[in-house]
Backbone as a ProteinNet text record, in pm:
[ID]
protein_1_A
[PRIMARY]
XXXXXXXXXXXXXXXXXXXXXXXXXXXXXXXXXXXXXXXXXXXXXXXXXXXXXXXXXXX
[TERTIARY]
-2626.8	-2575.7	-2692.8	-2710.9	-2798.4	-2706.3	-2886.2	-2847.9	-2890.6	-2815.3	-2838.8	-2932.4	-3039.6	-3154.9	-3131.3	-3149	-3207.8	-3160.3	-3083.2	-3090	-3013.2	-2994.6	-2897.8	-2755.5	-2700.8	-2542.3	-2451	-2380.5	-2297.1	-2165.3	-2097.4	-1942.3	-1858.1	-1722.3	-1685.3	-1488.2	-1433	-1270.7	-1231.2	-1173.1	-1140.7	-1211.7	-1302.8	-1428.7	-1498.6	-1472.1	-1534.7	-1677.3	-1787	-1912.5	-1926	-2089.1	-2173.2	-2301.7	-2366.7	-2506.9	-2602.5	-2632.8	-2628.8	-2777.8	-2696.1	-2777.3	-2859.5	-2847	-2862.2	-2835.1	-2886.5	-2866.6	-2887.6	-2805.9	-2740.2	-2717.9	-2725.7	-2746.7	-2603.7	-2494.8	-2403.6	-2331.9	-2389.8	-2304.7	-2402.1	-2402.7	-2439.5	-2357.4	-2397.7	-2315.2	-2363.6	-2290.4	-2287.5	-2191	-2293.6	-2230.5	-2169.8	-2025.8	-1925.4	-1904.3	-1977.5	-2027.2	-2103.8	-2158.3	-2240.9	-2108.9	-1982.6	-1920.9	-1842.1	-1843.4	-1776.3	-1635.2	-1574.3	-1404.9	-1424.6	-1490.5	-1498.3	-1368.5	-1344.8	-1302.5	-1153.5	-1113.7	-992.9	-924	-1038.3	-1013.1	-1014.5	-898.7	-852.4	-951.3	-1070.7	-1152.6	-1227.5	-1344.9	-1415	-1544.6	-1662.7	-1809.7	-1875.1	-1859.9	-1953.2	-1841.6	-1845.9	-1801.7	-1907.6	-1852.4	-1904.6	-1857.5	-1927.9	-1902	-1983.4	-1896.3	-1969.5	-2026.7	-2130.4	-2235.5	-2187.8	-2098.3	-2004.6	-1892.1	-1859.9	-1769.7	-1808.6	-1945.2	-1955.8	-2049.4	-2086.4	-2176.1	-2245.8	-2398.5	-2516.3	-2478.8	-2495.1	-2461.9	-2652.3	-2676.2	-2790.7	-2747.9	-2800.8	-2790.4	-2919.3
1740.4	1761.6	1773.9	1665	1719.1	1816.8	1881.4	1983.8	1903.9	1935.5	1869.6	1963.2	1900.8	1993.4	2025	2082.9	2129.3	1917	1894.2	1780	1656.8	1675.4	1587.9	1589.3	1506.8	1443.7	1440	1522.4	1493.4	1501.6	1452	1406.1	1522.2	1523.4	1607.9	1593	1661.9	1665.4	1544.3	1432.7	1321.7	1276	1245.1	1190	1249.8	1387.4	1468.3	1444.5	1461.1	1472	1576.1	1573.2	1693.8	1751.2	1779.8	1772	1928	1932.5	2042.8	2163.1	2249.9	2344.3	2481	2506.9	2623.2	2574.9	2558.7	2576.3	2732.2	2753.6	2891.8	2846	2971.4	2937.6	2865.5	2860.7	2856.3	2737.4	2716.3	2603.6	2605	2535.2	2480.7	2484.7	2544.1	2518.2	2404.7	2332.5	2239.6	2197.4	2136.8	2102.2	1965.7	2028.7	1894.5	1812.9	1866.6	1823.7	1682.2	1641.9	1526.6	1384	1409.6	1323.3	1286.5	1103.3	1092.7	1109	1124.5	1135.3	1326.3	1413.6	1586.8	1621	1552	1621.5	1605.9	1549.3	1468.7	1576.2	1600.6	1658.1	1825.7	1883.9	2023.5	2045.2	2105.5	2163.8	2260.1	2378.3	2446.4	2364.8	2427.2	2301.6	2356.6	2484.7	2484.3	2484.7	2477.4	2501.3	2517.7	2617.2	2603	2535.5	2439.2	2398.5	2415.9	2420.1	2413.9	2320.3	2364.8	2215.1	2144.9	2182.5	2079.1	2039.6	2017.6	1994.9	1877.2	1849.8	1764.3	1621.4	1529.3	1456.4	1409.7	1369.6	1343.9	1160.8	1195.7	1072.4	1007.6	823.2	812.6	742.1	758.4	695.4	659.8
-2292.7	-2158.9	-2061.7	-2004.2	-1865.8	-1753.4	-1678.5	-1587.8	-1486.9	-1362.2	-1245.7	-1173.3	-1128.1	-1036.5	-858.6	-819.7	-697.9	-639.2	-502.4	-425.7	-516.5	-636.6	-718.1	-643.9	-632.9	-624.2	-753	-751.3	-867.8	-810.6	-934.5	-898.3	-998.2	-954.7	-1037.2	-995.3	-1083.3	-1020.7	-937.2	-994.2	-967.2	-871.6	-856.3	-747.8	-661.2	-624.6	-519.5	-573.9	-473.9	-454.2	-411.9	-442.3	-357.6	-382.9	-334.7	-347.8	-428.1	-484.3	-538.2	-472.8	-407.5	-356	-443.6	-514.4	-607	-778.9	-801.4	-1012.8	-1085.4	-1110.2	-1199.7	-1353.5	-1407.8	-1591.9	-1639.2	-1611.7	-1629.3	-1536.6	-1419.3	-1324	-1205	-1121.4	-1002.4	-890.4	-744.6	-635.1	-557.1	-542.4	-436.6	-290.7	-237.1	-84.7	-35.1	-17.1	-58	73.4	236.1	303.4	364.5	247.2	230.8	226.5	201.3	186.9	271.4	327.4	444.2	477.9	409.6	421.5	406.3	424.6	402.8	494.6	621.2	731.6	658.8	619	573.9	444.4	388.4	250.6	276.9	195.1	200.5	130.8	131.6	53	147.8	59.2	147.4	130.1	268.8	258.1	127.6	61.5	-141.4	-204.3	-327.4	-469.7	-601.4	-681.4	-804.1	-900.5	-947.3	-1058	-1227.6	-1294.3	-1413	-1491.7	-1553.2	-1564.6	-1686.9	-1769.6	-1799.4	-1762.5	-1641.1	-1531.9	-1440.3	-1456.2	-1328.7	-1391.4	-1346.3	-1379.7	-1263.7	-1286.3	-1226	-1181	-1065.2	-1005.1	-914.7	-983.8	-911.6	-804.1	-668.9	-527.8	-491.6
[MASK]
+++++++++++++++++++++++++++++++++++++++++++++++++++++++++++

């Protein structure tokens, strides 16, 4: 299992993105902000996810 670092993009829960602000032993928060349809989408701008929850996306 890779860990996503500090500025990585990962995907997670049927396509959401987001950029990952903080890495924690257990999961990563990221900022779901970065994505152009955000305004559209019922979500808040972080979430935690768990780092087997998400995958490392390259852009």
């Amino acid at each position: 299992m890779d860990i996503a670092k500090l500025g990585d993009i990962v995907e997670f829960h049927e396509g959401l993105r987001g950029k990952v602000e903080k890495v924690n032993e257990n999961s990563v928060i990221v900022d779901l902000t970065i994505m152009k349809n955000f305004e559209q989408l019922d979500q808040p701008e972080k979430t935690v996810i768990n780092h087997k929850r998400y995958k490392i996306i390259n852009e």
